[in-house]
C-alpha positions as a Python dict, from the first residue, in 0.01 Angstrom:
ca = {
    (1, 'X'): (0, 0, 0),
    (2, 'X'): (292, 221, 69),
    (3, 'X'): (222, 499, 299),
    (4, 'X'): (473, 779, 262),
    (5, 'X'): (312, 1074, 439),
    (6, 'X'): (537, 1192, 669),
    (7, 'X'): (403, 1486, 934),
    (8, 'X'): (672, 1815, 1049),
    (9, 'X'): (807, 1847, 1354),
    (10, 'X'): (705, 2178, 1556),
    (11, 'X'): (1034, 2306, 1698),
    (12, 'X'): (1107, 2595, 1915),
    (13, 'X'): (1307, 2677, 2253),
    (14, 'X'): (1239, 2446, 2516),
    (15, 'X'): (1257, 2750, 2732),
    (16, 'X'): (964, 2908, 2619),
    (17, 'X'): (758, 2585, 2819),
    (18, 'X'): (692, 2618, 3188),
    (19, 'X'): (974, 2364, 3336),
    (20, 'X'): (697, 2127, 3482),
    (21, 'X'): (586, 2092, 3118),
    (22, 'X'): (504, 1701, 2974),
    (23, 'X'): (833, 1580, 2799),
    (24, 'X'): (617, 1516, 2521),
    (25, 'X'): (451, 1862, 2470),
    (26, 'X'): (817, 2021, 2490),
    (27, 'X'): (937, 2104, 2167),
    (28, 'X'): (1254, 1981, 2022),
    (29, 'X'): (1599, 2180, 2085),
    (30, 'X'): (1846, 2081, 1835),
    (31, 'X'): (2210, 2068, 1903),
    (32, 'X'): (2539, 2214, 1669),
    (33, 'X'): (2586, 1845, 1534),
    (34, 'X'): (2436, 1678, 1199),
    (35, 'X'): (2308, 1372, 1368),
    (36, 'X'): (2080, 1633, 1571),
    (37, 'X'): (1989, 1873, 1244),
    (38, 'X'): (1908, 1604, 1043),
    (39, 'X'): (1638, 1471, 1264),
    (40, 'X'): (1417, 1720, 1211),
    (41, 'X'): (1154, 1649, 910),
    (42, 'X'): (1095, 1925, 664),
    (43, 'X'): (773, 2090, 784),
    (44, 'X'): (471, 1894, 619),
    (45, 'X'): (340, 2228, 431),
    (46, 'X'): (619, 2211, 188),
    (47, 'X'): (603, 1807, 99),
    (48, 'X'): (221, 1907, 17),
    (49, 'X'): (343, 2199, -190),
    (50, 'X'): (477, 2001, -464),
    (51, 'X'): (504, 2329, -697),
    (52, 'X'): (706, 2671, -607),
    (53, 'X'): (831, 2974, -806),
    (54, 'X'): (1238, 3101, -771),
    (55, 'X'): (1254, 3467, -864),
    (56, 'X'): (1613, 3560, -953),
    (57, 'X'): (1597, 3964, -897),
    (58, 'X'): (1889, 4226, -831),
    (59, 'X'): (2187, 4432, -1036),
    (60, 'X'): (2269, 4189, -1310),
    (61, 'X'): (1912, 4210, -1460),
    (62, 'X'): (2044, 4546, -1571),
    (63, 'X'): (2313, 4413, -1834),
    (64, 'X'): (2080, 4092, -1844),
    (65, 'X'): (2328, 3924, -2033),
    (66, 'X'): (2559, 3566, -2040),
    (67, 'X'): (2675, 3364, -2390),
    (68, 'X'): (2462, 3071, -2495),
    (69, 'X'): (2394, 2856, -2220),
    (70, 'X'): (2537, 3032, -1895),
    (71, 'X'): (2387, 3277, -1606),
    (72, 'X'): (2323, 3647, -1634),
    (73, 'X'): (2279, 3661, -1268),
    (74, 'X'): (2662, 3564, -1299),
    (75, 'X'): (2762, 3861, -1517),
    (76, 'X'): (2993, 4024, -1255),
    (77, 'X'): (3180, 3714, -1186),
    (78, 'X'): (3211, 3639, -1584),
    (79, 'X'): (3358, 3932, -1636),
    (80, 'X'): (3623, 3932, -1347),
    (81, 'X'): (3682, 3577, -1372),
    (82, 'X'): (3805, 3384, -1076),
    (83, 'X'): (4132, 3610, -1022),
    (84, 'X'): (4004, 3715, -666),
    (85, 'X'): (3854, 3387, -517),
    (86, 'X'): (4082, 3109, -422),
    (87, 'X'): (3949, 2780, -440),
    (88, 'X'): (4192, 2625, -235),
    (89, 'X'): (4203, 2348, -448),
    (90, 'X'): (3843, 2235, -352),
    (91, 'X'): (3736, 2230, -744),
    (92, 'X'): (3902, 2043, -996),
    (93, 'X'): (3818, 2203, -1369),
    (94, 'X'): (3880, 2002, -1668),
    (95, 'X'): (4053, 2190, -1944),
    (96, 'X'): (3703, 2178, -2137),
    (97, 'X'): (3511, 2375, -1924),
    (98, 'X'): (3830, 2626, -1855),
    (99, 'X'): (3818, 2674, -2242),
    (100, 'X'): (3421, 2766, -2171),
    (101, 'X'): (3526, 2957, -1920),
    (102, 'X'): (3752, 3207, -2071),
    (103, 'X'): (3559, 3204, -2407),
    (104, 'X'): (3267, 3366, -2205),
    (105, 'X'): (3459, 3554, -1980),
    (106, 'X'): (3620, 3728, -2348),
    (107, 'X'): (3265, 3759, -2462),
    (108, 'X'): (3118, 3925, -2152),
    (109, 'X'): (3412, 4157, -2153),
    (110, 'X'): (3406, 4236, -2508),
    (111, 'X'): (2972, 4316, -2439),
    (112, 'X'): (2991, 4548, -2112),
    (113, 'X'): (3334, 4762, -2301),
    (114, 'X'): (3102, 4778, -2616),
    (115, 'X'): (2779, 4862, -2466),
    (116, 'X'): (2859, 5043, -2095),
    (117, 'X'): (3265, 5159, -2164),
    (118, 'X'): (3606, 4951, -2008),
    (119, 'X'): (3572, 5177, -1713),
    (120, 'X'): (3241, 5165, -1596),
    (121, 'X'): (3249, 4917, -1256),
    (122, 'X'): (3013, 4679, -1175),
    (123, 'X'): (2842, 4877, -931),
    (124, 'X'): (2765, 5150, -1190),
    (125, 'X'): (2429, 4939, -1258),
    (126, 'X'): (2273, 5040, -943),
    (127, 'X'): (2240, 5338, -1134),
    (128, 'X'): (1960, 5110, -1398),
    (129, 'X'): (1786, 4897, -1112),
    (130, 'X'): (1523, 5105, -1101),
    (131, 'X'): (1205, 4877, -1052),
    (132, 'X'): (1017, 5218, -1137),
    (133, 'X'): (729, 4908, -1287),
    (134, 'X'): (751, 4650, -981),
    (135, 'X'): (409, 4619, -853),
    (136, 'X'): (443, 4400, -608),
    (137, 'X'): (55, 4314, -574),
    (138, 'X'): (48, 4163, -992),
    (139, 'X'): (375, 3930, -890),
    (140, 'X'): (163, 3791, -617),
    (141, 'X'): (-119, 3787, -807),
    (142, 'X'): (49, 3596, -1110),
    (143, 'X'): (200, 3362, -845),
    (144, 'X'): (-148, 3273, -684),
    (145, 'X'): (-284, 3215, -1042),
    (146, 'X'): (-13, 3030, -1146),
    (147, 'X'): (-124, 2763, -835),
    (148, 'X'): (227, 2835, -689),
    (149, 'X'): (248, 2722, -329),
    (150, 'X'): (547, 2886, -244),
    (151, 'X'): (779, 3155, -371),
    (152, 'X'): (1145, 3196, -330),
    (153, 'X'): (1343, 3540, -382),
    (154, 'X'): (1683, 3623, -423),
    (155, 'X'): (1749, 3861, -95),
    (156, 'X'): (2140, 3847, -179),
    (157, 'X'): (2253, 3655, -498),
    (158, 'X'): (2613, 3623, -519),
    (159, 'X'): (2712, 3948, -610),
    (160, 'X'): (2618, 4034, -244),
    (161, 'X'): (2406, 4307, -317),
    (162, 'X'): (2080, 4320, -102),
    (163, 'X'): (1725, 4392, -166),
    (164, 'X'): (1663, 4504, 203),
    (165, 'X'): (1801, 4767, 440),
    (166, 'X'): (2056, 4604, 547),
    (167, 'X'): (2376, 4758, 663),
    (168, 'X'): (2644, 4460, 669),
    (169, 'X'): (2596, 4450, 275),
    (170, 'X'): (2712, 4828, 284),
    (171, 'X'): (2946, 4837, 538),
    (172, 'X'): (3117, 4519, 411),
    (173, 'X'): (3188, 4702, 52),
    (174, 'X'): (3298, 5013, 192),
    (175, 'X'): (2952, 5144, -58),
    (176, 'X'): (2615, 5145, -57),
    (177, 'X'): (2531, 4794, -166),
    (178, 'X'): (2095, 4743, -76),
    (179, 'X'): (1796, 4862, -264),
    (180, 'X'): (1713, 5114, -4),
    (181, 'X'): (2031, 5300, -15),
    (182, 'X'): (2067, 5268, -404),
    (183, 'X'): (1904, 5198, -699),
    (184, 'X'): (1495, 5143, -655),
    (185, 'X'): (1526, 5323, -273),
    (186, 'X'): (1286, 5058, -162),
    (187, 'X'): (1304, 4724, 31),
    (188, 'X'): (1215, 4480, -225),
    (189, 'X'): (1200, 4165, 17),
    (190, 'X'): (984, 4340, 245),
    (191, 'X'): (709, 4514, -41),
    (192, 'X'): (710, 4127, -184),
    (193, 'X'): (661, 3982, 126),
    (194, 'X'): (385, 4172, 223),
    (195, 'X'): (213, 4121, -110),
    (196, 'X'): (266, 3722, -123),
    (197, 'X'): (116, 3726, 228),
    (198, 'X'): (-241, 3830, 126),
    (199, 'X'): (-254, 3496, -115),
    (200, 'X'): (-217, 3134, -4),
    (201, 'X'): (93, 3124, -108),
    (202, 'X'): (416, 3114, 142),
    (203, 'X'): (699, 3397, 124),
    (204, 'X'): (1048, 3232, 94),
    (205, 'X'): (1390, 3387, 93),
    (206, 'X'): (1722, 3284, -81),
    (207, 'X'): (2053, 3402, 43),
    (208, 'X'): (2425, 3319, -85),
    (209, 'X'): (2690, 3239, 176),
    (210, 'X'): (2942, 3341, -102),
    (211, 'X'): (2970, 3709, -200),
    (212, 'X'): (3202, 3636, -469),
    (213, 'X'): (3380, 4007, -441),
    (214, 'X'): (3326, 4114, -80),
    (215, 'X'): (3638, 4314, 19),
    (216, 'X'): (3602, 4158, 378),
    (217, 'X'): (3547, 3799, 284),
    (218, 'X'): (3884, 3855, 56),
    (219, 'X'): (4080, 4000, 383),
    (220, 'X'): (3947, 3730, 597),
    (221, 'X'): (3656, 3470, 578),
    (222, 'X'): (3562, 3397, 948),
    (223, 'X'): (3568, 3836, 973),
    (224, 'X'): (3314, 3791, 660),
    (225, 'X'): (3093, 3508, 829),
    (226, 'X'): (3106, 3649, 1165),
    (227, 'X'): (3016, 3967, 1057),
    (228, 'X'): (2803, 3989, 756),
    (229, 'X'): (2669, 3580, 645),
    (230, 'X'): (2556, 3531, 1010),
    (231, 'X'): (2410, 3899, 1101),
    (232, 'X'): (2212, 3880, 765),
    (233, 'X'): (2100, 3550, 829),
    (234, 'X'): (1931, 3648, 1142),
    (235, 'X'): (1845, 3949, 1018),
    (236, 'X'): (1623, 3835, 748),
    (237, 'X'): (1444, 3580, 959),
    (238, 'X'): (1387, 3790, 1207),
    (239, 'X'): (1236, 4065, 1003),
    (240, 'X'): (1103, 3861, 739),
    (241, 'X'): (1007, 3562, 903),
    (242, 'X'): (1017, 3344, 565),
    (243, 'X'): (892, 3016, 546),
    (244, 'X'): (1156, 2902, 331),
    (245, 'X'): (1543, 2973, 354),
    (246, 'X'): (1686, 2869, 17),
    (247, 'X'): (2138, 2874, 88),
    (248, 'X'): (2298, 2851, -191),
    (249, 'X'): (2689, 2957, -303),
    (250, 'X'): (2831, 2648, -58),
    (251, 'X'): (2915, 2406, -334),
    (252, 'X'): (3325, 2492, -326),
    (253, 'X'): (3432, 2507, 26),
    (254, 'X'): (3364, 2243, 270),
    (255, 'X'): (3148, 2301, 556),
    (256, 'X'): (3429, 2366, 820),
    (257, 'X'): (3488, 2756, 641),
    (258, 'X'): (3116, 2824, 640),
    (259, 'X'): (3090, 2665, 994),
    (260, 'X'): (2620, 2582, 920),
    (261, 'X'): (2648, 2391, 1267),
    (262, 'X'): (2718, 2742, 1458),
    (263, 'X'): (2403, 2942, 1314),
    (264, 'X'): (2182, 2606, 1193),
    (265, 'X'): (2086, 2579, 1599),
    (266, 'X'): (2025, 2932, 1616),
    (267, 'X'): (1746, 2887, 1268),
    (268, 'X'): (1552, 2605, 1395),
    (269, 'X'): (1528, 2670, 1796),
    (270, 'X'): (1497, 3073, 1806),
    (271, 'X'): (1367, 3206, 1453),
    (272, 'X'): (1024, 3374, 1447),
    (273, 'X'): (919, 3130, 1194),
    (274, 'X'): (1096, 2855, 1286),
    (275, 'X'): (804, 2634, 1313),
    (276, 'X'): (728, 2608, 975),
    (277, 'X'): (1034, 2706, 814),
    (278, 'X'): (1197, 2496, 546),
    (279, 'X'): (1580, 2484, 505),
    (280, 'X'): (1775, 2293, 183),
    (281, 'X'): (2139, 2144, 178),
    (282, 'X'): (2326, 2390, 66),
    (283, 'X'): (2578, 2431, 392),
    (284, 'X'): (2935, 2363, 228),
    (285, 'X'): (2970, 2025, 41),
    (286, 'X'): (2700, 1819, 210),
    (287, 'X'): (2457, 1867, -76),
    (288, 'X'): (2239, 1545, -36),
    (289, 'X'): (2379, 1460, 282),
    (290, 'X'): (2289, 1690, 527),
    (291, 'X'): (2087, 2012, 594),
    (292, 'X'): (1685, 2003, 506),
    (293, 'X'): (1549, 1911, 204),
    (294, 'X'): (1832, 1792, -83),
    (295, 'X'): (1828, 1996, -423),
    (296, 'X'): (1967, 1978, -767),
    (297, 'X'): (1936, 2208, -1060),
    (298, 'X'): (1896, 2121, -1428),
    (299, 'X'): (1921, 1766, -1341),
    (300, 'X'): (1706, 1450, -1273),
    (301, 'X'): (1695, 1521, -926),
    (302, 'X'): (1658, 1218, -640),
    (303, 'X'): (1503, 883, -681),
    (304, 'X'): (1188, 807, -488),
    (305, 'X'): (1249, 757, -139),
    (306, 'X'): (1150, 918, 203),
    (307, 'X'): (1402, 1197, 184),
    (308, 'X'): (1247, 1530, 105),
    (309, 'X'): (1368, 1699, -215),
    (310, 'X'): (1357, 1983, -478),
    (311, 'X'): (1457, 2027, -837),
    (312, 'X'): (1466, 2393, -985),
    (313, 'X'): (1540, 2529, -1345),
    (314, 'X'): (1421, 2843, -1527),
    (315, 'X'): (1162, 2905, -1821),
    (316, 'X'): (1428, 3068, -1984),
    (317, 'X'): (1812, 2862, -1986),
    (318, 'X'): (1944, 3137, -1734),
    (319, 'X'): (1805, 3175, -1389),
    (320, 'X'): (1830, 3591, -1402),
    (321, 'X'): (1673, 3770, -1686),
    (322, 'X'): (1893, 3745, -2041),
    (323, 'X'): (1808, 3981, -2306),
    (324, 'X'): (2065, 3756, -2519),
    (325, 'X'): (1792, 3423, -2506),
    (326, 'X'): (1581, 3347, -2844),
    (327, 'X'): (1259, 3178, -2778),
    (328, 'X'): (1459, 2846, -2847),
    (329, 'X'): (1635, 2908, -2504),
    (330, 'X'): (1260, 2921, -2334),
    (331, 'X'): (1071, 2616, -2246),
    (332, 'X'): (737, 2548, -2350),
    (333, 'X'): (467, 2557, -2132),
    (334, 'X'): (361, 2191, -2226),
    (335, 'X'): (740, 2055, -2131),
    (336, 'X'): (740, 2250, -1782),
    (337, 'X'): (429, 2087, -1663),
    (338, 'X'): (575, 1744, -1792),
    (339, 'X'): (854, 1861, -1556),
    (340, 'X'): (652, 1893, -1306),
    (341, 'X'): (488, 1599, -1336),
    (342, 'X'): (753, 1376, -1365),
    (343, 'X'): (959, 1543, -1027),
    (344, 'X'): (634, 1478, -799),
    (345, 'X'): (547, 1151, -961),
    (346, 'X'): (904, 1058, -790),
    (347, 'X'): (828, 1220, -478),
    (348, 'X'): (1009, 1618, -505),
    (349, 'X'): (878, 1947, -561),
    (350, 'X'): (930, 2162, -860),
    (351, 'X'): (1087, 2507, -768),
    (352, 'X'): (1039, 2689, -1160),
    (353, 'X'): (1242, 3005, -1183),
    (354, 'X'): (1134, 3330, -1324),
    (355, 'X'): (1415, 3619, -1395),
    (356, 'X'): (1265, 4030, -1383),
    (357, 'X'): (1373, 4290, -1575),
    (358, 'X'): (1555, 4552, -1412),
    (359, 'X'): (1265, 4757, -1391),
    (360, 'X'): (1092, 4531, -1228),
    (361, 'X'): (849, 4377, -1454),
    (362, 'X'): (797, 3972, -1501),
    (363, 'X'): (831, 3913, -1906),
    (364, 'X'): (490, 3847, -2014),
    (365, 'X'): (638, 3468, -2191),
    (366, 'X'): (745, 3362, -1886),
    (367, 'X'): (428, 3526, -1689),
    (368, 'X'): (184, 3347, -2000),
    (369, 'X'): (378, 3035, -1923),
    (370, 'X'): (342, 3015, -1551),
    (371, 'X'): (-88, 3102, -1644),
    (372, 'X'): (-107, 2864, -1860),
    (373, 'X'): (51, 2609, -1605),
    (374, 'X'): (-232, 2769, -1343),
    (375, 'X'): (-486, 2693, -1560),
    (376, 'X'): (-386, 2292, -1612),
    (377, 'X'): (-311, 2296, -1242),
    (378, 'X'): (-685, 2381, -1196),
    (379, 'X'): (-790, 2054, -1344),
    (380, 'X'): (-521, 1823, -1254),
    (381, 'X'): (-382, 1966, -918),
    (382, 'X'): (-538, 1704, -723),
    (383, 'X'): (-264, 1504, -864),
    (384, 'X'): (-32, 1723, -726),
    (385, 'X'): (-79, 1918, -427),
    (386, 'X'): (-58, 1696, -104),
    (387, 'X'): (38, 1386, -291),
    (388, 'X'): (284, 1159, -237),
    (389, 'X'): (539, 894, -479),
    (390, 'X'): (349, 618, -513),
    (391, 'X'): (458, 209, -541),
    (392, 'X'): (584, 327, -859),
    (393, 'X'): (662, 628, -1032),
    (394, 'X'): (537, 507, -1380),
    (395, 'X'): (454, 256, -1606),
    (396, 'X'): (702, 213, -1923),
    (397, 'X'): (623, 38, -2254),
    (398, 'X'): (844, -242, -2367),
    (399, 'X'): (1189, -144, -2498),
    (400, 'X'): (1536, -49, -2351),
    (401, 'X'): (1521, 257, -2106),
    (402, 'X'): (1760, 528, -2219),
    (403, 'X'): (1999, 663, -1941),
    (404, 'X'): (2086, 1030, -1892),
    (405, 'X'): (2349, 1284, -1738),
    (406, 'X'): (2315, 1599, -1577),
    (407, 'X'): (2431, 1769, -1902),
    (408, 'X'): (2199, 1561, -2079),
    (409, 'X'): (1921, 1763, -1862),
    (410, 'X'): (2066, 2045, -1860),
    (411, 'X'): (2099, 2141, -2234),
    (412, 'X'): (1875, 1854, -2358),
    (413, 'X'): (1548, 1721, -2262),
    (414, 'X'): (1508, 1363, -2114),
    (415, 'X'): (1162, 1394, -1981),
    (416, 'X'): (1057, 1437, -2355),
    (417, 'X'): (1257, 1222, -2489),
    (418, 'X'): (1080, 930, -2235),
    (419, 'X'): (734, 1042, -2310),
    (420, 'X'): (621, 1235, -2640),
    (421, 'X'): (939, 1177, -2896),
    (422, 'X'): (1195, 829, -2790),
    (423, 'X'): (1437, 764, -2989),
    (424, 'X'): (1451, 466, -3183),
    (425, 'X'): (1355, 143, -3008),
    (426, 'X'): (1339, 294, -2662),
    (427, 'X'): (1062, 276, -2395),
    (428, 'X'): (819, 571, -2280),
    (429, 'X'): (673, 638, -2005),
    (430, 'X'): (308, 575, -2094),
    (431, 'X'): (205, 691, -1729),
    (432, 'X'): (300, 893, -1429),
    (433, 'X'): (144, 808, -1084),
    (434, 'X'): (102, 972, -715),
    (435, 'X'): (-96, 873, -450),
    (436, 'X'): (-358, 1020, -201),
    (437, 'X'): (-470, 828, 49),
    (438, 'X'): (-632, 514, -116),
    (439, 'X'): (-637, 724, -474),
    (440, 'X'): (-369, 661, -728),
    (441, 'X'): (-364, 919, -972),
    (442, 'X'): (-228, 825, -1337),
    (443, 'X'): (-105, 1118, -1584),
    (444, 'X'): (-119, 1020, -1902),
    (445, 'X'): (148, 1151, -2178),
    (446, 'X'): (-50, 1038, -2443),
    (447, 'X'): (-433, 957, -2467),
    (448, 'X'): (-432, 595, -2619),
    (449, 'X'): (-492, 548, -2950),
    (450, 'X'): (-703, 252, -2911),
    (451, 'X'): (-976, 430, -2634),
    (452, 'X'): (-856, 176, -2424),
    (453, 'X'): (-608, 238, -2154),
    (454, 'X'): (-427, -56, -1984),
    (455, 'X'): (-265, 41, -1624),
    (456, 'X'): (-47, -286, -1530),
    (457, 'X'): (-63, -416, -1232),
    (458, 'X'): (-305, -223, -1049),
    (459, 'X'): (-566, -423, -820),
    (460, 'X'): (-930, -241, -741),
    (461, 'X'): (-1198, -335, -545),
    (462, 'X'): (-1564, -368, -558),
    (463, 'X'): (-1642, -27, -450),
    (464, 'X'): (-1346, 111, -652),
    (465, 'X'): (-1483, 395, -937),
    (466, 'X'): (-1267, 517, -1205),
    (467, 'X'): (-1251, 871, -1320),
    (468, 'X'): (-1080, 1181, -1577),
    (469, 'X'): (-1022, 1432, -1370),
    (470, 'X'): (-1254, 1756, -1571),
    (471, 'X'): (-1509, 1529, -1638),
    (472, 'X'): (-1801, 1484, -1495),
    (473, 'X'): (-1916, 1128, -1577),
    (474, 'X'): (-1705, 831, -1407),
    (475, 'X'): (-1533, 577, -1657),
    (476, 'X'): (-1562, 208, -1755),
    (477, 'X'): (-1311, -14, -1648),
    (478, 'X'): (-1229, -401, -1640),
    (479, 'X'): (-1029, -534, -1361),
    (480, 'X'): (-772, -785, -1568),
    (481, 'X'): (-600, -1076, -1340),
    (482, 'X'): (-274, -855, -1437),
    (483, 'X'): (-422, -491, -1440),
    (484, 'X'): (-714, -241, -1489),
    (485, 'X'): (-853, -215, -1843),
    (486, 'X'): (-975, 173, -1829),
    (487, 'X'): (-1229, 305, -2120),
    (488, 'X'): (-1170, 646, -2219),
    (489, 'X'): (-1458, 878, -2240),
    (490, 'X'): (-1542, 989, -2631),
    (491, 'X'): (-1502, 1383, -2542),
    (492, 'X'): (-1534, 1649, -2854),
    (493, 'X'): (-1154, 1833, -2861),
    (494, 'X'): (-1317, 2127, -2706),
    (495, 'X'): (-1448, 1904, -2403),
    (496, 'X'): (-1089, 1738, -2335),
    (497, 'X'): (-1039, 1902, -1987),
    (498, 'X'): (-703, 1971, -2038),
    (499, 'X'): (-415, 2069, -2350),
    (500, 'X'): (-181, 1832, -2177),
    (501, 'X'): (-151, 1489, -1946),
    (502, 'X'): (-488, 1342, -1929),
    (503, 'X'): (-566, 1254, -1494),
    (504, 'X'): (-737, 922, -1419),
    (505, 'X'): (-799, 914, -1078),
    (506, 'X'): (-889, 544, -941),
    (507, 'X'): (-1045, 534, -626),
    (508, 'X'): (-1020, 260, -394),
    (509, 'X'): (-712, 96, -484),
    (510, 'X'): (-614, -201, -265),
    (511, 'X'): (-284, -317, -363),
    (512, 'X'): (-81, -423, -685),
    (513, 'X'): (-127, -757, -851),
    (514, 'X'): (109, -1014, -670),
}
């Protein structure tokens, strides 16, 4: 049987040993070079997370507003358009998406001179974010009961405004640009880390490189990483002391202008939380190559291998709040825990976005929607938490397997397409599986019509038992010389444990059938 556990590495300064220390009891230094970086494993904590919430927070959830299909959080930058960035040729746009792009840049326009006046600057809505309603104690609360492991804030989206006290962001602007100096007059990051850190769960920060319209990044961009990315960096670990630094606004300059290998040493030897921090890939095009754990958004993320991993999307099509989204552009709760269970079952972690209203309130669809996924995580979690990708990731029916794109999982959905509604003539999944030690875990799309389930493949042994997780009574089964014939329990409706993807757990599994 596979074994894929994988254990973190404690790091730290090798100065903080006494010099007559065992080599082996030192902790490891790491060096400004990749080959050093990437030998560090992703702290073990996170791998037996398997579920996180992203909280996209700050200025533009006071217009709350993008076209069909696009980011509020990118409201500034829609409006302005790319007229002050260069891409120095880094991104190639096909004339599709520049049609998009100037169709919502018209619409955006057209909204904030309808609705706030030609004149009024983007920095006029520090004026709305008032988070006069952010409790900080019911987010934490709703992310405990939601069985969120981990939580990830915006601290600076790309607009570069901050949610802390920090005076790079203002000085940078030539303006007050944090929640303390503006706006709410409180440190967001620090009221919601304090709250998260009387659950279980772990506090994590985000942070864009990129401030799209920083004055000093526009004069000069080793002036703007010298003296804002990397001061802010430190800053917020060293106050904050995260468990999770989420980079993000890398993707169109290589890594030589954001220049990771100068502060990435700095992160993982001298940080206050450096022991159990968790870092992603998102240093300057080396997305899946380099970094911490690899991540994609509104895509099929990785396939199964040893390689730590994340995939993220929101309950709602945009990541910050949009007033403009119908309850068409919000997921359902029952297709964001197949999500969920289809990224572990393949060895990632789900990070599910939620986007606040200005005021600082969590919608109460997307708050019902991360309950509801508490309350199935309360019978089927075992499944999940502290699992790992087993031999396989499922079983299919018979049929041809349909292939997907990223925009197919992006504006579509795939994962219900393989499961609950194929098309014509195509294979489902008829099973997801992790593993836990000698426990394979099977989560069933569908209970089978017949009562009897057939899992192909699957060898137990004499002292193997056979279970539905939520019910008390074990199951019958039937070892088959190609698989395990599994009876289903005859349950009332109101006695099937859960709305959604039936758990058989089999204990005791020895290996597949040759």
């Amino acid at each position: 049987m596979k074994n894929t556990f994988v254990t973190g590495i404690v790091v730290g300064l090798m100065t903080t040993l006494p010099i007559n220390a065992f080599a082996s009891e030192q902790p490891t230094h790491y060096q400004a070079n990749w080959q050093s970086i990437d030998s560090r494993e992703t702290p073990q904590w996170w791998r037996d997370a398997r579920f996180g919430i992203f909280v996209h927070w700050g200025l533009y959830s006071v217009p709350a507003y993008s076209s069909d299909g696009q980011y509020a959080e990118w409201y500034w930058h829609h409006k302005e358009g790319d007229k002050s960035v260069s891409f120095d040729g880094a991104r190639t746009v096909s004339e599709k998406a520049l049609a998009i792009r100037k169709g919502v840049q018209k619409d955006t326009i057209e909204f904030h001179n309808r609705n706030y006046g030609k004149d009024t600057p983007y920095s006029d809505f520090t004026k709305g974010f008032s988070a006069d309603l952010f409790d900080a104690e019911h987010w934490a609360n709703i992310f405990e009961r939601a069985g969120a492991k981990y939580v990830v804030l915006t601290s600076k989206h790309h607009d570069g405004y901050a949610l802390w006290p920090n005076k790079e962001a203002s000085e940078s602007f030539g303006m007050p640009w944090n929640s303390v100096e503006t706006g709410p007059k409180r440190d967001l990051v620090g009221e919601l880390t304090e709250a998260v850190r009387k659950t279980p769960v772990k506090m994590g920060l985000y942070y864009s490189l990129w401030d799209w319209f920083n004055p000093k990044w526009l004069e000069n961009r080793d002036s703007y990483i010298d003296e804002v990315y990397f001061p802010q960096i430190k800053e917020l670990l060293t106050k904050y002391e995260p468990s999770v630094l989420y980079t993000d606004g890398d993707w169109f300059l290589p890594e030589s202008v954001w220049r990771p290998l100068e502060i990435l040493p700095w992160i993982l030897n001298e940080s206050p939380s450096r022991d159990e921090l968790v870092i992603n890939d998102r240093w300057g095009q080396v997305r899946g190559k380099h970094g911490g754990y690899y991540t994609t958004e509104y895509g099929a993320g990785f396939p199964n291998g040893d390689h730590a991993w994340e995939e993220t999307r929101g309950i709602g099509h945009s990541f910050g709040f949009n007033r403009n989204e119908s309850i068409d552009q919000y997921a359902s709760t029952e297709d964001l825990i197949f999500n969920l269970v289809d990224i572990v079952s393949r060895g990632g972690n789900f990070l599910l976005d939620i986007g606040p209203t200005s005021d600082g309130r969590i919608p109460p669809i997307m708050e019902a929607r991360l309950l509801e996924m508490g309350q199935w995580l309360k019978v089927n979690g075992e499944a999940i938490y502290n699992t790992r990708d087993w031999i396989k990731d499922a079983q299919w029916s018979e049929g041809k397997r349909a292939t997907y794109t990223k925009q197919n999982y992006h504006y579509g959905n795939p994962i219900r397409e393989m499961t609950l509604e194929p098309k014509p003539g195509f294979a489902v999944k008829q099973a997801y599986f992790t593993q836990k030690a000698d426990n394979v875990y099977a989560m069933l799309p569908r209970w089978p019509e017949s009562g009897i389930l057939f899992l192909k493949d699957i060898q137990l042994g004499s002292n193997s038992r056979v279970a539905m997780l939520g019910v008390d009574e074990p199951l019958k089964f039937k070892q088959k010389a190609n698989g395990v014939e599994v009876v289903m329990p005859h349950l009332r409706p109101a006695q099937i444990p859960s709305q959604y993807l039936q758990t058989i757990k089999l204990s005791g599994v020895e290996s597949l059938t040759p």
